[in-house]
N, C-alpha and C positions, 0 to 999 in steps of 0.2 A: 494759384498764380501760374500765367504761361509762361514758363521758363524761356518760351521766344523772343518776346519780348525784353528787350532792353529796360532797367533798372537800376535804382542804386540803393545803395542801403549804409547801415553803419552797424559796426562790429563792437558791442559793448556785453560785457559779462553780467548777467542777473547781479554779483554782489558786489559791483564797481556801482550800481546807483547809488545815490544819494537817498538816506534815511536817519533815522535816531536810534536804531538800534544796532549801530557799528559795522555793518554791510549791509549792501545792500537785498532786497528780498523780493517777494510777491506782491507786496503792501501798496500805499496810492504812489510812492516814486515809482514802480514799473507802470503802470495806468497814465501816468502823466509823461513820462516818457512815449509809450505807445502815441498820444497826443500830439506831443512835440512831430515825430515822425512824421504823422499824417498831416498837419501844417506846413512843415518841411516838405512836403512830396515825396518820401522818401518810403520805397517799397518793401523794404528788408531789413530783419533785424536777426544780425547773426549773433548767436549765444556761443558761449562757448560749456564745455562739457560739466552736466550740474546732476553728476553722482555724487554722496559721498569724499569726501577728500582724504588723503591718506599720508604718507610720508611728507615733511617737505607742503604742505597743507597744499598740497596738487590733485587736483581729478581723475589723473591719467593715472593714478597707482590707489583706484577706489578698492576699497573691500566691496562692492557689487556692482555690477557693468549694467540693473534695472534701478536697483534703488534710485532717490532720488537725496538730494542733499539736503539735510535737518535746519541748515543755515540759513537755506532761502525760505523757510516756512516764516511768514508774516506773522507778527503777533496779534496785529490789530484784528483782523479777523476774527479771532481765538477770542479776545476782548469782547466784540460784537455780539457774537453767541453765547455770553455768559458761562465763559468756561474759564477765565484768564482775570486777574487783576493786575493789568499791570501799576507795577511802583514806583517807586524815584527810577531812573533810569540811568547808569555809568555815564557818564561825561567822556562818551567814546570821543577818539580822532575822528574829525570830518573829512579828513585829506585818506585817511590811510587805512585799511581794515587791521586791524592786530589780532589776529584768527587764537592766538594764546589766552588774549585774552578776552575776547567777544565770545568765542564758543561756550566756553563753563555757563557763561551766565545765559546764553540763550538758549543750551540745553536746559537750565534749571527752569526756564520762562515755559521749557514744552511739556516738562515733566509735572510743572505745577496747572498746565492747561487740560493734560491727559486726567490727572486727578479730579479735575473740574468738569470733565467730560463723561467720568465714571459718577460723579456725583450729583450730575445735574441735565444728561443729554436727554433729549427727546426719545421716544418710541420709533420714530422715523428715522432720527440721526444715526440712532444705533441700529437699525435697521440695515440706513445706507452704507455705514462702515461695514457692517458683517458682509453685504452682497457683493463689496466691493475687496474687500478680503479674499472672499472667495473666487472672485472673477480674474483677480492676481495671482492666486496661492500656487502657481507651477515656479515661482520664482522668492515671492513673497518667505514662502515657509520658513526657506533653508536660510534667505536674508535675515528674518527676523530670528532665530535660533541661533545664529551662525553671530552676531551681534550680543545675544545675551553671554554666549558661550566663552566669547574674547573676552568681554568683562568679568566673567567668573573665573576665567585661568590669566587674568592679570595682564591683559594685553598680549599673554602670547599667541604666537602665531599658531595657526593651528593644527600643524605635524607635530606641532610641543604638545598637545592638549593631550591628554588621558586618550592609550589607546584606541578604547572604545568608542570613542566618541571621532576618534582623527580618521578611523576607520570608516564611522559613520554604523555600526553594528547598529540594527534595530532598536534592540531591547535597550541600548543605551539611547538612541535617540527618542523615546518614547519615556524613558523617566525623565529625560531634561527637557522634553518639551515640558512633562507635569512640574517637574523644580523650579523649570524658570517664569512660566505662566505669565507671572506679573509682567516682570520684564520685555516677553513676547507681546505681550498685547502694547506697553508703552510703545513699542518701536513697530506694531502697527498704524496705532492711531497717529504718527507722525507722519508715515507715507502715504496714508489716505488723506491727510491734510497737504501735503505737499502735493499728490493728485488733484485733487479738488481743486486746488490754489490755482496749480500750472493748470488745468485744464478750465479753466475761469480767464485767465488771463491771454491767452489760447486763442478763445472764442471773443475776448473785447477786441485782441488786433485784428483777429479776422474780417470784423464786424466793418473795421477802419480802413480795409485793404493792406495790410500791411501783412508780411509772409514770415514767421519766423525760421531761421537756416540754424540745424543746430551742429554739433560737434561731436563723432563717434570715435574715442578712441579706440586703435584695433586692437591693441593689445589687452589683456587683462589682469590684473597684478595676481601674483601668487599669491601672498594672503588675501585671498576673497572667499566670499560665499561661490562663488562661481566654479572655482579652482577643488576647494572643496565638497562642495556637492557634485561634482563630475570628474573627479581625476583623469579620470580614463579617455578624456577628452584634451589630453595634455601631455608632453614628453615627459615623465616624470619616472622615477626610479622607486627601487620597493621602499625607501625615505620617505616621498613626497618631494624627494629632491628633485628639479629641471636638470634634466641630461641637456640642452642646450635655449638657450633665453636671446632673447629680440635685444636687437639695437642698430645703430647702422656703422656704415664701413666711414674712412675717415675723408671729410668734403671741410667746404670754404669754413662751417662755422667748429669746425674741430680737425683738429689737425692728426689728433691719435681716433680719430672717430668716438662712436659711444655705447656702452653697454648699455642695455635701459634695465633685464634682468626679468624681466620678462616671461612666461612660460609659454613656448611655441604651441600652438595645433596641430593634435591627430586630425588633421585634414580626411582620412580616410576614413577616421571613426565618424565623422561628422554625417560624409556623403553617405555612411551607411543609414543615416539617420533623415538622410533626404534633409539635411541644412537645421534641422529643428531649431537648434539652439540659435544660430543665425536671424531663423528668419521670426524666433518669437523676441529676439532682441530688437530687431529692424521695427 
């Protein structure tokens, strides 16, 4: 798109569409949407931020600044390819997402498709996951570990987690990859689907003229794979603790301002690195 050009667009979140399975996702309501747009004349569709969600079922406090979010992974797809049965379906709100209670059951929908994927995929498909794993893996690893490992220490954060593991020591990171295995691969094959999906969907706007404008937030939350897999890339203390955290000074919509909590940038450690992690996020 010529960014010179004068345009308009409309600001709608992947899981504010319309669908049956209680947000919206990748499925035919973003495809018919796309549609609408291009009827409309309308050049731009701005997303907003579709990591992960975290606190407060917010994007902006994701445990990973690449993952992608489990949520918008379509199920019909997954159906399509004979990897998925879907069943009766919850009698979700049509007006309102209820993230409490839409998520259990649509993690169970991806967990019963990944099994269906082990049990029944192509030579090609699993092919294409493995190349595509691998074409990830500088981010991929520590996400899908970093994921198993919260679950195994109970949701907690992971300066709580066993030492060794908070440390990040080899030897411990090399029998929890063997431990958790299973696990690692489920929340593989979820972001390869959430890849495939967004980059599917991607290429139909394209196709339509239509430009998608996405949402980076700059901050990264402390409990992430991010924060974790690179402390040293963070003000942080021999804890893990943030010696000082983001937020802003106090304006029109706060009057005491805000802590967001946040952990700041070794900006310096970064430039030593000539931006790496920047410019593999960008």
């Amino acid at each position: 798109m010529d960014l010179n050009q004068r345009a308009s667009g409309v600001l709608l979140h992947i899981t504010s569409l319309p669908g049956p399975h209680g947000v919206g996702d990748f499925g035919p309501g973003a495809y018919h949407f796309v549609d609408w747009l291009e009827a409309a004349g309308q050049r731009l569709w701005q997303v907003l931020p579709m990591t992960p969600i975290g606190p407060g079922d917010s994007p902006y406090q994701s445990v990973s600044a690449f993952a992608g979010s489990p949520l918008m992974v379509a199920l019909e797809p997954l159906a399509e390819r004979g990897w998925l049965t879907l069943g009766e379906v919850p009698a979700f709100d049509a007006q309102r997402a209820d993230f409490a209670r839409v998520a259990p059951w649509r993690m169970q929908q991806l967990r019963a498709a990944a099994a269906g994927f082990v049990a029944r995929a192509s030579a090609a498909e699993r092919r294409a996951m493995a190349d595509w794993c691998e074409r990830e893996a500088a981010w991929l690893d520590d996400y899908t570990l970093f994921t198993a490992l919260e679950a195994a220490h109970g949701l907690q954060p992971w300066w709580a987690w066993d030492a060794p593991l908070a440390r990040r020591k080899p030897a411990a990171l090399k029998a929890a990859r063997k431990a958790h295995a299973e696990e690692i691969a489920f929340w593989q094959f979820v972001q390869w689907c959430f890849d495939t999906q967004w980059q599917a969907l991607r290429g139909y706007a394209r196709a339509r003229g239509v430009a998608i404008m996405g949402d980076l937030p700059i901050f990264i939350a402390h409990h992430s794979s991010d924060c974790w897999a690179r402390p040293d890339l963070y003000f942080l203390d021999a804890q893990f603790q943030p010696t000082v955290v983001a937020g802003v000074p106090p304006d029109f919509f706060s009057a005491s301002g805000q802590r967001w909590g946040n952990p700041l940038y070794r900006w310096d450690r970064m430039a030593a690195e000539d931006y790496r992690w920047w410019t593999d996020r960008v």
